[in-house]
C-alpha positions in Angstrom: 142.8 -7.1 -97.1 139.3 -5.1 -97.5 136.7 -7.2 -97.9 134.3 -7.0 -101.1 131.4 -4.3 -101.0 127.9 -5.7 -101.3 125.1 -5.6 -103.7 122.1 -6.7 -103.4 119.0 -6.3 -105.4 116.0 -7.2 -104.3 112.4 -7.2 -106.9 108.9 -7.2 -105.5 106.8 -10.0 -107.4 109.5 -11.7 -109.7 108.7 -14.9 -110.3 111.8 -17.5 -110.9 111.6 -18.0 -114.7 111.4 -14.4 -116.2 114.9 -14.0 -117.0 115.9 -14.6 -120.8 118.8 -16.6 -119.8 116.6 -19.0 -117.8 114.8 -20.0 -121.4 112.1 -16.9 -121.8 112.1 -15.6 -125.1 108.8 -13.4 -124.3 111.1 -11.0 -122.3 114.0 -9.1 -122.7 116.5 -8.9 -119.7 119.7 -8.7 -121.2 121.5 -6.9 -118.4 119.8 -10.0 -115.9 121.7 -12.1 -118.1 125.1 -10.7 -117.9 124.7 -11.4 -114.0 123.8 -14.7 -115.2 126.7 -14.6 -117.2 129.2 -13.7 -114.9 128.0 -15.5 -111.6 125.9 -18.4 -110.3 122.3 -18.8 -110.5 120.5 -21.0 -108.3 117.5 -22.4 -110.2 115.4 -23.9 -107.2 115.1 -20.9 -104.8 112.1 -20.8 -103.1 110.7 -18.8 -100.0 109.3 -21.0 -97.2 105.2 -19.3 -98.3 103.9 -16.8 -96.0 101.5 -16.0 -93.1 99.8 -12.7 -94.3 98.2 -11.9 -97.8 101.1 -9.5 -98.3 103.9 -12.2 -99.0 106.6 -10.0 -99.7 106.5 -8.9 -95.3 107.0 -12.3 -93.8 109.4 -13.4 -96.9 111.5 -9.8 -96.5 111.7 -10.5 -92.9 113.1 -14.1 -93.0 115.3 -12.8 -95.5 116.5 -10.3 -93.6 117.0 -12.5 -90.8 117.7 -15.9 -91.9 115.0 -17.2 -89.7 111.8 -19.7 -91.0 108.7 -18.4 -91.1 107.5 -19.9 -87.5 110.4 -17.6 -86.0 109.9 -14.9 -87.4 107.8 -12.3 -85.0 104.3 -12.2 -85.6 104.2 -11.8 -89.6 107.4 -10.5 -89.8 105.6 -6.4 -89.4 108.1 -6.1 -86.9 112.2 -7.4 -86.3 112.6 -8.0 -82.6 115.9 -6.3 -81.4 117.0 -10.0 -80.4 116.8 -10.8 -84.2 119.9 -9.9 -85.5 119.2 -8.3 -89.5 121.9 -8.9 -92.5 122.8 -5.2 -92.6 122.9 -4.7 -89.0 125.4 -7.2 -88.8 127.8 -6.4 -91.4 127.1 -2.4 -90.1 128.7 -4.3 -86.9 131.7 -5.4 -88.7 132.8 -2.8 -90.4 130.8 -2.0 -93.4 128.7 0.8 -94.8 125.3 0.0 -94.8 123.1 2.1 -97.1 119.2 1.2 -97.9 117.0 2.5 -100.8 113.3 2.0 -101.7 110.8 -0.4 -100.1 111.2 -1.5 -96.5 108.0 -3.4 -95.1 108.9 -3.9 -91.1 109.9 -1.4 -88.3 111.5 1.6 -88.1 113.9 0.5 -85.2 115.2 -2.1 -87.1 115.7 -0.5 -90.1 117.5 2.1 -88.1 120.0 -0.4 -86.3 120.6 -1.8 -89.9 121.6 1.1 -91.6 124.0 3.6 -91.1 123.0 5.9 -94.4 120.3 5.8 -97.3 117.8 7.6 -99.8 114.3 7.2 -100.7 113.0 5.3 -97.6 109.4 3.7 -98.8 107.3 2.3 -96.6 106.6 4.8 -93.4 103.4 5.7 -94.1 101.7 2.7 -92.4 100.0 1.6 -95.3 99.8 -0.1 -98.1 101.9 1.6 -100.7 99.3 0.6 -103.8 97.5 2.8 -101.1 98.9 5.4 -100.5 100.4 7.1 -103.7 99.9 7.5 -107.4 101.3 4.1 -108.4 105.3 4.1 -109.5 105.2 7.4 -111.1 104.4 8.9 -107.5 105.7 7.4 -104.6 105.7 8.1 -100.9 109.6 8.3 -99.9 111.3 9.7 -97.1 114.8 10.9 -97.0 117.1 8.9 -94.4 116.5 10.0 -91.3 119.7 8.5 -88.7 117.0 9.2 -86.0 114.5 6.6 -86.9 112.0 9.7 -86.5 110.4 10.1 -89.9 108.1 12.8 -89.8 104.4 11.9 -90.5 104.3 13.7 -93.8 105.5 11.7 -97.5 107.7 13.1 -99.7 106.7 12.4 -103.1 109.6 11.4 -105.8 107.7 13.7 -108.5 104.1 15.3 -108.5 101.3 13.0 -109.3 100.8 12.9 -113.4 98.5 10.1 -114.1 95.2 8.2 -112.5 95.8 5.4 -110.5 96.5 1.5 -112.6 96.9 4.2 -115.3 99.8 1.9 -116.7 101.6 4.2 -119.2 103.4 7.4 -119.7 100.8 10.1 -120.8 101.5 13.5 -122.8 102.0 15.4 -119.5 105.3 16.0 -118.6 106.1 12.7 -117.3 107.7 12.4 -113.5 109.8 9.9 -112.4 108.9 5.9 -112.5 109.8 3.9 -109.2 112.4 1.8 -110.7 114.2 5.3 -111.7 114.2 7.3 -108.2 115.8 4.0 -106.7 118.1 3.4 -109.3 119.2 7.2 -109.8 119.9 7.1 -105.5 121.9 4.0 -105.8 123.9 5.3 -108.6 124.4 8.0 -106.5 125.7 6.3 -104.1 128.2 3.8 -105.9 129.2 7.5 -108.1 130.0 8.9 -104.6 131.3 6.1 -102.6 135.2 5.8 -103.9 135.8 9.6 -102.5 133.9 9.2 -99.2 135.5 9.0 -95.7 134.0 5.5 -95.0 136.0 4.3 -98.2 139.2 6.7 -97.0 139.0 4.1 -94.1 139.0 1.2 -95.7 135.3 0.4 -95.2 133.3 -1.7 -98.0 129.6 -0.8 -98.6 126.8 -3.1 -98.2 123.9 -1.6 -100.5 120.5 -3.0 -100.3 118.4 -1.8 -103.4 114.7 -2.8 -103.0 112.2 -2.6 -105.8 108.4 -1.9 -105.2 108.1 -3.4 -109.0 106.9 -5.6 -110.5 104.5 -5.4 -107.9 101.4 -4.4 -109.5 100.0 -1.6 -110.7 102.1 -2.4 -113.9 103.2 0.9 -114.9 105.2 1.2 -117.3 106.7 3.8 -120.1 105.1 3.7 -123.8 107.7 2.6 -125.8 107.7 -0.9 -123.8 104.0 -1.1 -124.7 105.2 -1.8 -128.5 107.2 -4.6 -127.5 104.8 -6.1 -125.0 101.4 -6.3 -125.6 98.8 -9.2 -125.3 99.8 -10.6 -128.8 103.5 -10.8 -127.9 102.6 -13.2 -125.0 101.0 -16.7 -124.6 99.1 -18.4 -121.9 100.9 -20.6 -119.5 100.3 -24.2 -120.3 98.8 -24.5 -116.4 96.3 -21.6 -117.5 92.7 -22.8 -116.0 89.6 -20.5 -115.9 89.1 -21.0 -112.2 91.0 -22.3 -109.7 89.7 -26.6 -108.8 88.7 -26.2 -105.5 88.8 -23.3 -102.5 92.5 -23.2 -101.7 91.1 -20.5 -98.8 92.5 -17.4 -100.1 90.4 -16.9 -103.7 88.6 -13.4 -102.2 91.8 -11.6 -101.7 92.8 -8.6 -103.0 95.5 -10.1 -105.9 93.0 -12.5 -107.0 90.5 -9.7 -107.4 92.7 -7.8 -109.9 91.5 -9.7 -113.0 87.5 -10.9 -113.6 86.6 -14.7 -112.3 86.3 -16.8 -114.8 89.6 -15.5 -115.9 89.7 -14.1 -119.9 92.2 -15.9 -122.0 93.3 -12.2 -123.7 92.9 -10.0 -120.6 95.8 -12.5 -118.8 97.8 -12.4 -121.2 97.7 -8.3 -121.1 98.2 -9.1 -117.5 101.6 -10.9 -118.4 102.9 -8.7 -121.0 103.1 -5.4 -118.5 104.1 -8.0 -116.1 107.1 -8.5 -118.5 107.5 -5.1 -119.6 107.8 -4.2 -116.3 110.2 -6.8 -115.5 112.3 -5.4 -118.9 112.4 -2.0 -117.4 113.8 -2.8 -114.6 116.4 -4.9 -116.4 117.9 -1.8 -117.8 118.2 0.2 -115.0 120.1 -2.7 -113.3 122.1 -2.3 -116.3 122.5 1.5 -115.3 124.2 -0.1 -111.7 126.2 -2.4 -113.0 128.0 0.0 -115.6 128.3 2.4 -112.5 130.1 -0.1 -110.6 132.5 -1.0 -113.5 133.5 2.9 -114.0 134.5 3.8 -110.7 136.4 0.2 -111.3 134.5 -1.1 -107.8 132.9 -4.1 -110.1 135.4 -6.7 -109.4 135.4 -6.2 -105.8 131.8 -6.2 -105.5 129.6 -9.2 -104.6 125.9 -8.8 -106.7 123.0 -10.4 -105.2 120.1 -10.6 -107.4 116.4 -12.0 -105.9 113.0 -11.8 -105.6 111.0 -12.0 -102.6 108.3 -13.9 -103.9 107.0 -15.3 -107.4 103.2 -14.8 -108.8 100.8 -16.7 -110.4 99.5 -14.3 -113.5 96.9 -16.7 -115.1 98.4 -20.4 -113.6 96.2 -22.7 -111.8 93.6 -19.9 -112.2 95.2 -17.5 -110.1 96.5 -14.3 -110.3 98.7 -13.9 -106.7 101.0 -15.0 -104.9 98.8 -16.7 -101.7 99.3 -20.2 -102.3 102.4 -22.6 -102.3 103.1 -23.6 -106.1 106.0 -23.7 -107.5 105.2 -20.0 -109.6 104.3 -18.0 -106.3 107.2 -19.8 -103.7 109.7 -19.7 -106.7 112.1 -16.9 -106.9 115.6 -15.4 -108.8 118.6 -15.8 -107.1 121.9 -15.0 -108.4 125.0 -14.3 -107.1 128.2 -13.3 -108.8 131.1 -11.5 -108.0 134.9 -12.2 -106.1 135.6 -16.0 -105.7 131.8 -17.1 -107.6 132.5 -19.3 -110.2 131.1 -17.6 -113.9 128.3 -18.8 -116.0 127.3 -21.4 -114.2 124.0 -22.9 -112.1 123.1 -24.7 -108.9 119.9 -27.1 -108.9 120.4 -27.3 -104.7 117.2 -26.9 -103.0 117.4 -23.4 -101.6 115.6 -21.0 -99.6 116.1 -16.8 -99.5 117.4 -17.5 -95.2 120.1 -18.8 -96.9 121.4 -15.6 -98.3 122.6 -14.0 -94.9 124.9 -17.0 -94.3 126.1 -17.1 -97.9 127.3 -14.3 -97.8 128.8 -14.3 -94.0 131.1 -16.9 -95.5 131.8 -15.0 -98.8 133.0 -12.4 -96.7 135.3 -14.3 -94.3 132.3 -13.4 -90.9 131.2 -15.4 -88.7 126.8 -15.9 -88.8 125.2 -14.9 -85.8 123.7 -17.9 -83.8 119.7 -16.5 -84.5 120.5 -16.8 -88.2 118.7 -20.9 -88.9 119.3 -20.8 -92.7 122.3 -22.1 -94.7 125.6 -20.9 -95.8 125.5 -22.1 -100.3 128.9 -21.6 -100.3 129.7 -25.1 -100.2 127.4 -25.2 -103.5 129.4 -22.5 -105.1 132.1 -24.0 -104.8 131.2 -27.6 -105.5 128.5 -28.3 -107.9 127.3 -31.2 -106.8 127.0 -30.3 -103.5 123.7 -29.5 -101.6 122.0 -28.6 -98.2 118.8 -30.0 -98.0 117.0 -32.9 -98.9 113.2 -31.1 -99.2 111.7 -28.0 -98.5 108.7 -27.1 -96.5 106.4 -24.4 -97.4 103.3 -22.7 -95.3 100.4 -20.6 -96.2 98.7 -19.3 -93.9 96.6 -21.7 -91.5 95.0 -23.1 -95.3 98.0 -24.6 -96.8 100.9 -26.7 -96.3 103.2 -28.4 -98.6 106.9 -30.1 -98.8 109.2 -31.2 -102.2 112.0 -32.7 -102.7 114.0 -33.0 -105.5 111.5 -34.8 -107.6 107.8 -34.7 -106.0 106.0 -32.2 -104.2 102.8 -32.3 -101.8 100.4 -29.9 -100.9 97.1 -30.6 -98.2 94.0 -27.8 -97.8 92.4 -27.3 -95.2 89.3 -24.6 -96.0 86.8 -24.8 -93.5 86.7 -28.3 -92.6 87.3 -29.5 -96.3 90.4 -31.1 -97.7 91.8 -31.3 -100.5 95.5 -33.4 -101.3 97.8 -32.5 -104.5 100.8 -34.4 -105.5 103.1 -33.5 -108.3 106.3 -35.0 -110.2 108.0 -32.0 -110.8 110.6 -33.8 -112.6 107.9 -35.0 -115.5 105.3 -32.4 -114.7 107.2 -28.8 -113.6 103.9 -26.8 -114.1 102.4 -29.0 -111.7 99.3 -29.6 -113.9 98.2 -33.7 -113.4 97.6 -34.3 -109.5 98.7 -38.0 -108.7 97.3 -38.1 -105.2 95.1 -40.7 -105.8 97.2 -42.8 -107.9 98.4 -45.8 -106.5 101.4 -46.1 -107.9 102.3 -43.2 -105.9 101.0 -44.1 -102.4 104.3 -44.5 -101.2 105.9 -41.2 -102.2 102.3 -39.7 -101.0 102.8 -41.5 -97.1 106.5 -40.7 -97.4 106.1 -36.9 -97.9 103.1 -36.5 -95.6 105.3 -37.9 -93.0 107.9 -35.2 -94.0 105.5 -32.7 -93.3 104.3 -33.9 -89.8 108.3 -33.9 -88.7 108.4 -30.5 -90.4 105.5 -29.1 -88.4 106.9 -30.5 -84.8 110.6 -29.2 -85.8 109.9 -26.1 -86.9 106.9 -25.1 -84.5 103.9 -24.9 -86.7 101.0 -24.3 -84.5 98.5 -24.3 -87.1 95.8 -27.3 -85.8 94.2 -27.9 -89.8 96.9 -30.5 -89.9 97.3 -31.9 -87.3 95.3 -35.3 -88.5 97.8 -35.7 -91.3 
């Protein structure tokens, strides 16, 4: 029996809770929802933090991988060939494995992972906010089985607005980001049923990664009626500032809005970052109405994630470079063959544990350099989890560990410290800091004692903690 194709669709920037279904009525993803719908959505998802300002490399490479952050190479710029990726090792077992948009490590891996694709992003060596026009011009490449790449970006569309410019003008509009992805995957999942690879039995494995939400927040007009700064509210965590220095306030995310933050201009901030979210909701529509006419939808597994969340006015902040629940939080859905419908996991997950998920979904074995874990079991059972906390890392500033009611995080900036402890259970937008409550010294030793096993197990090197 041929085993399902693969779907997976991954956002730049999506926090966890900006899917309709999840409880948001300030944005409109009705086509998330019908994933939601038909599949199981894990509601504590989280990526272990990160070791660079830009997140989204170290979290795309873990997830790629399945490794933890401290095995990952370097800051994940690069996949060591002794690394095996997800696509590479499904390519090895039959499949079709095609790539479209943003891919933030090497060029040799990405060409042992893929054996076609369109719209490549991310060969230019720099930062794509960078280099191009914002999402209605991007830098792409056509797939190139070489690994070559010539020096020189194609551009989706010529340039038609200023840079942060967020919204269609009267020029002759070109095509947004979201689009040229979407329009190549469709493509592909159009073309698929009468290819050779398909005439042999092969199932696809298509990995569809977004450069949105990821500011700048461009987005069409009409979605500027819906989404506007009056549409929106302020998060209940919303502070002016930020407490203390959590060692990355100067960087370039927090430097997108004014410091003190403006109550209005954040919640401008978080209406594109919705709107944006909502246009991307329809064109995953587009791909999932594609897949039911060529009548591949039922043999299709659909992953749906982010690779990291974002702060948008919480705790002061405006990034994703620190270890709350908003900025480690992410979407993860799966549906498909053998998922159970409509339904949701509260199991403490990371993104590692996709590649194994889905190794088991597909009747594989995982390779032995994959160190996250299979959900499978959680799938089918819901009850069932595989972990008891989680551990998260930023940088040599932060560190920080939950389980499924508390969560820790210690600072280390320059030789001061500072200690925050939540009860996620009574306090989710982890706004009052019980660290120094007594009633809580316990859970405060117990977790710091977490985190010191956590740092020995998993290789942490990083000496700020070492007196914890």
């Amino acid at each position: 029996m041929r085993r399902p194709n693969i779907l997976f669709i991954f956002t730049d920037d999506q926090r966890f809770d900006t899917i309709s279904a999840f409880g948001n009525t300030e944005v409109d993803t009705p086509n998330l929802d019908r994933l939601v719908a038909s599949g199981t959505a894990f509601t504590r998802a989280y990526i272990m933090g990160g070791s660079h300002p830009a997140v989204c490399m170290p979290s795309r490479a873990m997830m790629l991988t399945g490794r933890t952050l401290f095995s990952i190479e370097r800051q994940g710029q690069r996949i060591p060939p002794e690394h095996t990726t997800m696509p590479e090792w499904f390519r090895s077992h039959g499949y079709t494995t095609a790539h479209i948009g943003k891919w933030h490590q090497d060029r040799a891996s990405h060409t042992r992972s893929f054996s076609t694709g369109a719209k490549i992003f991310g060969f230019n060596n720099k930062g794509w906010y960078e280099a191009c026009n914002g999402h209605w011009h991007i830098p792409v490449h056509d797939f190139d089985p070489s690994g070559e790449y010539a020096p020189e970006q194609g551009y989706n569309d010529p340039p038609i607005e200023p840079f942060r410019q967020p919204f269609e003008t009267t020029k002759t509009a070109g095509r947004h980001s979201v689009e040229v992805f979407t329009d190549e995957a469709i493509d592909f999942v159009r073309t698929y049923p009468g290819s050779q690879a398909a005439a042999e039995g092969k199932p696809f494995f298509l990995y569809l990664a977004h450069i949105a939400p990821h500011d700048p927040r461009q987005y069409p007009q009409r979605l500027r009626r819906r989404y506007n700064k009056d549409s929106v509210s302020l998060p209940d965590n919303f502070v002016i500032c930020h407490p203390f220095d959590n060692g990355e306030l100067l960087v370039r995310d927090e430097l997108l809005e004014a410091q003190p933050r403006r109550p209005d201009a954040v919640r401008q901030h978080i209406a594109d970052y919705y709107a944006l979210i909502a246009f991307i909701d329809e064109h995953v529509g587009r791909i999932l109405d594609a897949l039911t006419e060529t009548g591949q939808y039922d043999n299709t597994i659909i992953v749906f994630a982010g690779d990291n969340g974002l702060a948008v006015g919480q705790h002061g902040l405006m990034g994703k470079q620190n270890v709350y629940d908003h900025s480690v939080g992410v979407p993860l859905i799966f549906t498909g063959p053998g998922i159970p419908a409509a339904e949701r996991r509260e199991a403490l997950c990371y993104l590692t544990d996709i590649f194994p998920t889905l190794c088991e979904l597909t009747d594989l074995p995982t390779p032995d350099t994959v160190e996250g874990l299979s959900l499978a079991p959680c799938l089918n059972d819901a009850s069932a989890g595989v972990r008891d906390v989680l551990h998260y890392a930023y940088r040599d500033c932060q560190r920080a560990v939950s389980d499924d009611r508390y969560k820790l995080i210690e600072y280390a900036v320059e030789g001061e410290r500072h200690t925050q402890l939540f009860d996620l259970l009574e306090d989710p937008a982890e706004k009052n800091n019980l660290a120094q409550d007594p009633e809580h010294a316990e859970t405060l030793q117990r977790l710091r004692a977490e985190l010191r096993r956590w740092r020995t197990e998993l290789n942490d090197k990083c000496e700020n903690f070492d007196d914890l």
